[in-house]
N, C-alpha and C positions, 0 to 999 in steps of 0.2 A: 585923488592924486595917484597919478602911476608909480610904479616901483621902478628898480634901477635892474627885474631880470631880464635877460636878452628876451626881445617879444616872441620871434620866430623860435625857441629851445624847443617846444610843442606843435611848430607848425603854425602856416600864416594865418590861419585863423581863429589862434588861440590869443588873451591878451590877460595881462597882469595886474590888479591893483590891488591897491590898500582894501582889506578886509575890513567893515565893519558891523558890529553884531545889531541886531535887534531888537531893540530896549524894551522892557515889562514895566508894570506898573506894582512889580512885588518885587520885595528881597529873595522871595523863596518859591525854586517851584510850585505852584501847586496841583500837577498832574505831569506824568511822565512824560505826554506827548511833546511839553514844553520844550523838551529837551531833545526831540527828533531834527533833526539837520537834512533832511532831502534835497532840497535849496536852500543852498550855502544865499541864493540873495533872503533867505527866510531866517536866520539861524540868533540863536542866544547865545550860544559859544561862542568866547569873547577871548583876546589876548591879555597877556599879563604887561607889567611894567620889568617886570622884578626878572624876566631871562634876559637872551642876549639875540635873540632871532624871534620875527612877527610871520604868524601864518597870513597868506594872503591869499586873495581870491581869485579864482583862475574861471576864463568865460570862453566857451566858444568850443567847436569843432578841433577834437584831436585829432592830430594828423598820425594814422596808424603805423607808419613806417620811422618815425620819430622817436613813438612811443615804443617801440621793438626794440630800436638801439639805445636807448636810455633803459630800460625798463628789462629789457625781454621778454614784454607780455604782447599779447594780442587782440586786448580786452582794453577796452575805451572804456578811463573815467566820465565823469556826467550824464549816465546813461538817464536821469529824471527829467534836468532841464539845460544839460550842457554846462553845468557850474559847478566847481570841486574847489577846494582846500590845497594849496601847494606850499610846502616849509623848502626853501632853497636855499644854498648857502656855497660860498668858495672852500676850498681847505680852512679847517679854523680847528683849534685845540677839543678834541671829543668830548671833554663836560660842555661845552657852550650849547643852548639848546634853545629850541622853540618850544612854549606851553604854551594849548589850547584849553581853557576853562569854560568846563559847563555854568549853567547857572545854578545857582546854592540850592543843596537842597535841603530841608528843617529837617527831618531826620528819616532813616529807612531799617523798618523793620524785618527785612527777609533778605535775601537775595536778588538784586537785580539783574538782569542781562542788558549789556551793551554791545550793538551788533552797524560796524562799518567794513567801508571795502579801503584795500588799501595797498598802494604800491611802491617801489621804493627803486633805485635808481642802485645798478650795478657798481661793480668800483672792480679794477683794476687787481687787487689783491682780494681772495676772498675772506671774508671776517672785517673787510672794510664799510662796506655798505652801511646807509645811516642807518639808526635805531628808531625805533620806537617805543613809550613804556605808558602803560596805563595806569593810571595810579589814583587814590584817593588824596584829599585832605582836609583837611578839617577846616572850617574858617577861622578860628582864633590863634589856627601855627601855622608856622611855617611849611615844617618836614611832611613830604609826601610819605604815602603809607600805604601798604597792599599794591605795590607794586610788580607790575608782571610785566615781558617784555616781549612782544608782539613777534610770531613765527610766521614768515609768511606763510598762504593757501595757494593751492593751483587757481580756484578762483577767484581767491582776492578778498572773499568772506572773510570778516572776522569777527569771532562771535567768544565774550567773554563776561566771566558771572561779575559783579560785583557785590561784596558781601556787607550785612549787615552795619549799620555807622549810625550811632544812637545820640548824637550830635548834628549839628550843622555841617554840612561839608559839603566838597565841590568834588568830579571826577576831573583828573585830567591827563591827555596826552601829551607826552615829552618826549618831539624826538630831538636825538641828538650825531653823533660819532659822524659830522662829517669832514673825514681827517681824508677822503682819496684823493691823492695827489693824481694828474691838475687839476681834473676836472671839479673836482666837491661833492656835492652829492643833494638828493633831489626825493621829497615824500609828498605822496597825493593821496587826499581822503576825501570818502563820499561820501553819503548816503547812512550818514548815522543818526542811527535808532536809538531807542534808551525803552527798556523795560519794568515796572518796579512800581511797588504800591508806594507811595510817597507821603510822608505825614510831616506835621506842623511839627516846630523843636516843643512847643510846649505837650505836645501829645508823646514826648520821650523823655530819656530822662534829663532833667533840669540842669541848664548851667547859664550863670547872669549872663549877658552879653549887653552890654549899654549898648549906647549909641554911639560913642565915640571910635569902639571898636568895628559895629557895622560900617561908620564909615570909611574905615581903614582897611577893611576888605572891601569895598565897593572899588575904591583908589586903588587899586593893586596890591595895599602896601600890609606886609603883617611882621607881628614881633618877630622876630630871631629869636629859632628854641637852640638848647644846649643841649639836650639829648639827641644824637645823632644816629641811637640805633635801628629806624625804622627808613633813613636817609639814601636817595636811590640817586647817583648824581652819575655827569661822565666820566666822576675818577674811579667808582666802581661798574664799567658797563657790563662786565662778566656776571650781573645778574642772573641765576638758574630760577625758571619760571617756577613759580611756586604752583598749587595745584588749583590756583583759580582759572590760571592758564591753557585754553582750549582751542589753541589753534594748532595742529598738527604740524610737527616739523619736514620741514624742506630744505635739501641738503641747495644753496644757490650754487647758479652757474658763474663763473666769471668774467666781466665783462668783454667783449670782442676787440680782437685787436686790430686795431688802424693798420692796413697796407699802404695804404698810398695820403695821399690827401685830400681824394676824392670825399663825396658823402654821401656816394651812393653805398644800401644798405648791403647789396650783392657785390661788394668789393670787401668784405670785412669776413673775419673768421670767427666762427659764432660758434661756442662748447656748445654740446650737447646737457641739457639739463638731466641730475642721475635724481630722481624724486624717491624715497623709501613711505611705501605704502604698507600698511601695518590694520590689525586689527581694528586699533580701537578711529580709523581715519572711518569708517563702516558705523560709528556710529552718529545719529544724530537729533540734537532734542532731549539726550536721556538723562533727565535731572540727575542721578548716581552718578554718573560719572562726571556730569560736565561736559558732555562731547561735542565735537565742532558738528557744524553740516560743511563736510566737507564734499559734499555729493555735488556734480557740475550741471546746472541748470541750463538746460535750451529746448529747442524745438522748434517746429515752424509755425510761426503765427506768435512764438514766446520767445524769441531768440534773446540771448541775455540776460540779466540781472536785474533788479528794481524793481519801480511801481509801475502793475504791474501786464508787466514784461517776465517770462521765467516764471518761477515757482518764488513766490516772494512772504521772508519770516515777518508775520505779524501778530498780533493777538485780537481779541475779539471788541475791547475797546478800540483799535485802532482801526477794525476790519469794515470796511464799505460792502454794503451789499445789500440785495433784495431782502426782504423780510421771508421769504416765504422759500426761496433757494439759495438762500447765504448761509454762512453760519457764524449763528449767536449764541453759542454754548461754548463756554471753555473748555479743554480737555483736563483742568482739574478745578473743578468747581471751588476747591477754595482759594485760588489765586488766577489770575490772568495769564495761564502759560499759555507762553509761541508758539504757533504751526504755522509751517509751509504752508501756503494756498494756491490755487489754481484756477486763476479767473475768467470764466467763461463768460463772453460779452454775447452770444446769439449769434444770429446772422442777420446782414440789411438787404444787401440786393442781392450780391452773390454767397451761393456757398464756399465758404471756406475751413479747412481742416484745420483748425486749432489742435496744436499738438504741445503739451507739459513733458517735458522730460527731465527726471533727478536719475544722470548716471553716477553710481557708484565708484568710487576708486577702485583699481585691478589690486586682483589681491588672491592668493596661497593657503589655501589653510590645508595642511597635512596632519597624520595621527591624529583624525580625529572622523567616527563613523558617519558621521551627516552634522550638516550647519541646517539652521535654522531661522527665518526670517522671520523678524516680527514688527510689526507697528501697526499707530493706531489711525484709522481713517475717518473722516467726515464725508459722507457724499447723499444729497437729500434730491436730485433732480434723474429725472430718468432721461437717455437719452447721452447723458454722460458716462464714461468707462474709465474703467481702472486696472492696471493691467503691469504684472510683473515678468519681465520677457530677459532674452536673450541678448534682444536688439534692441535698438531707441525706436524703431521704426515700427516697433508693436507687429511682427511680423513671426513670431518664435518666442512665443508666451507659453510657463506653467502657470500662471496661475492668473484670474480674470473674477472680477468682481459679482459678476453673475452667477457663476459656477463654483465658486468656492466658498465666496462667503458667505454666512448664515445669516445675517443683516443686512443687504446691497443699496439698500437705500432704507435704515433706522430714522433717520434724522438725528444722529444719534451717533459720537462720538466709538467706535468697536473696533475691538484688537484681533487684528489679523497676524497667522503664524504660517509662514510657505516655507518647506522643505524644496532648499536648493539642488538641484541636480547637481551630481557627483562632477568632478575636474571643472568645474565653474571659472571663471575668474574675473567676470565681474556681473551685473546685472540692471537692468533698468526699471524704474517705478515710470510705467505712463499714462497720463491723464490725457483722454480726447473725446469728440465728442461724434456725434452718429450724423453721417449728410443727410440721413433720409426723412429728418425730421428736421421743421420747418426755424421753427428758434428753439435753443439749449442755453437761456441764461441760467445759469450756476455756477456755483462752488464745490473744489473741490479739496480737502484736507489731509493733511497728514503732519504727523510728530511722532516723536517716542520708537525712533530705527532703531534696531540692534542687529546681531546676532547672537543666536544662544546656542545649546547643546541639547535642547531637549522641547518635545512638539507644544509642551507648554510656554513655552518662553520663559522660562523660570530661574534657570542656570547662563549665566551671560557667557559667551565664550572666549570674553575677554578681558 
């Protein structure tokens, strides 16, 4: 069944329907991957009964000058298989909201990361723009819980922890505030991921749950709790991101003002976007702090985002690859941590330069003797480079995989430290591969970016 949003809002080859999930044969997770959404036509995340707006599924080729004046991005959803996640709405009172529910998971002992892309539709006044909040809940309440509320990225990454739930629960996304007058307002999600060791409820601690109760969260439907103080709704959207919260703030632009009646894009007045780039946007991967990867992914032969395309976060259960040039070691043997990867397919007929690039945010750092780069790299194939430059173009490198590191090829997970040349302000991590040799299938890894104050990488500088 279609929906009632204008077909062409996306461009004429974009279309609308009813979202429907993709049913299991368990109440409960029983592995994280369950919970990956790449293909929205693949997905378990499922709509509620109990809001006021249903996400629904969006197919086909975004038209990019559409998406600029709606958006202000440049960057096309459905980079896996052309299919995303759209909550639309007219003006409507700012609590009313679309919830997307994961499927249940029995319970989580650690820390999980949940990692999508996400965009959101300008408005007219700034602070109008919809929301989005991520949040827990529990299956037997109501009231959402651990909620944080989603800051956009330059690239649209959004990468956030979710913490410990020694119960049954669900995650979920709530967006809501679409009060801009006339237009309303407009969120698209993609490519979500879910990280996390995931266990049975009876493998935590114990709480009855009949049957009657499972299936009154299957139904949508749960008690009404009275305790209101963990409650994230649109009558409070001033929400202040708690510090699970890892997406780097970006100050938005305001939407463009209509001259004429026209729709072409070059008839309209478009602010300039002011973005504050800050230390801790420099970090990425780094369990202490929680930091985004705010780093912009492309190159040629990787242009882009996704699977993979770009430098793409996965972990090592999730990760596809050769046995003999991939990598199947975590970077922290006691849990399944995420790294960036960099996937080399070889060559078939012709040679072509595969090129990874993770540029850094521009960025200042004064009163202070030397910065310090550090992270940890995976690289097991020769033939492949790695290379920290100036440029994306690997043209005006300090530091080179060959020549600096002490392990260039361990198979084996090692922490590299590069002293930044002085007035810096910004840098490039690049992965490519050598023409003169005949195939270079491999992988290549990275997590755990900082910057610190000292050659050990000891003291963070932020």
């Amino acid at each position: 069944m279609y929906i009632s949003i204008d077909e062409g809002f996306l461009g004429a080859h974009v279309r609308a329907r009813a979202y429907s999930e993709r049913g299991t044969n368990s109440d409960y997770a029983r592995k994280d991957s369950e919970l990956h959404c790449l293909s929205v036509l693949n997905c378990t995340w499922q709509n509620t009964i109990e809001d006021d707006l249903d996400w629904v599924l969006g197919e086909g080729y975004v038209d990019p000058a559409k998406l600029a004046l709606i958006t202000g991005s440049q960057s096309l959803p459905g980079s896996f298989d052309q299919s995303f996640l759209i909550l639309a709405s007219d003006p409507r009172p700012s609590q009313q909201n679309g919830q997307l529910v994961s499927l249940a998971i029995g319970c989580q002992q650690s820390t999980g990361i949940l990692s999508f892309r996400f965009w959101r539709s300008r408005a007219r006044t700034i602070g109008s723009e919809p929301k989005l909040d991520i949040c827990t809940r529990k299956v037997l309440e109501a009231n959402l819980e651990n909620c944080m509320t989603v800051v956009p990225t330059d690239n649209h990454t959004i990468i956030a922890s979710i913490p410990p739930v020694m119960e049954p629960f669900v995650i979920v996304l709530k967006g809501y505030n679409f009060e801009n007058e006339p237009e309303g307002g407009l969120i698209l999600l993609d490519e979500i991921e879910y990280f996390a060791e995931l266990d049975q409820p009876e493998n935590c601690v114990e709480k009855n749950i009949d049957e009657t109760e499972i299936e009154l969260f299957k139904s949508g439907k749960t008690e009404e709790i009275k305790d209101d103080e963990h409650v994230v709704s649109g009558d409070t959207p001033d929400v202040q991101p708690e510090p699970h919260l890892v997406s780097r703030e970006v100050k938005q632009q305001a939407a463009p003002t209509i001259v004429n009646a026209s729709n072409s894009i070059n008839e309209l007045i478009l602010l300039n976007e002011n973005v504050d780039n800050d230390c801790q946007s420099l970090q990425c991967l780094m369990d202490q702090e929680n930091a985004p990867c705010d780093y912009k992914r492309s190159g040629s032969g990787a242009s882009g985002e996704g699977y993979l395309v770009g430098w793409r976060i996965t972990t090592v259960k999730r990760n596809i690859a050769n046995k003999l040039t991939g990598i199947h070691t975590s970077p922290d043997s006691s849990k399944d941590k995420p790294f960036l990867v960099a996937n080399f397919l070889g060559y078939n007929r012709a040679k072509t330069v595969d090129r990874y690039v993770l540029e850094a945010p521009e960025f200042t750092i004064s009163d202070a003797p030397g910065a310090y780069l550090s992270f940890r790299k995976f690289l097991s194939t020769k033939g492949l480079y790695l290379s920290v430059c100036e440029d994306g173009f690997a043209t005006r490198c300090f530091w080179n995989v060959y020549e600096n590191s002490a392990k260039p090829f361990a198979r084996e997970w090692t922490k590299e430290v590069v002293l930044l040349p002085g007035e810096l302000t910004t840098f490039y991590i690049v992965a490519w591969q050598n023409t003169s040799a005949v195939m270079n299938v491999g992988q290549v890894g990275i997590t755990e970016v900082g910057l610190f104050t000292d050659s050990q990488a000891i003291t963070p500088l932020c």
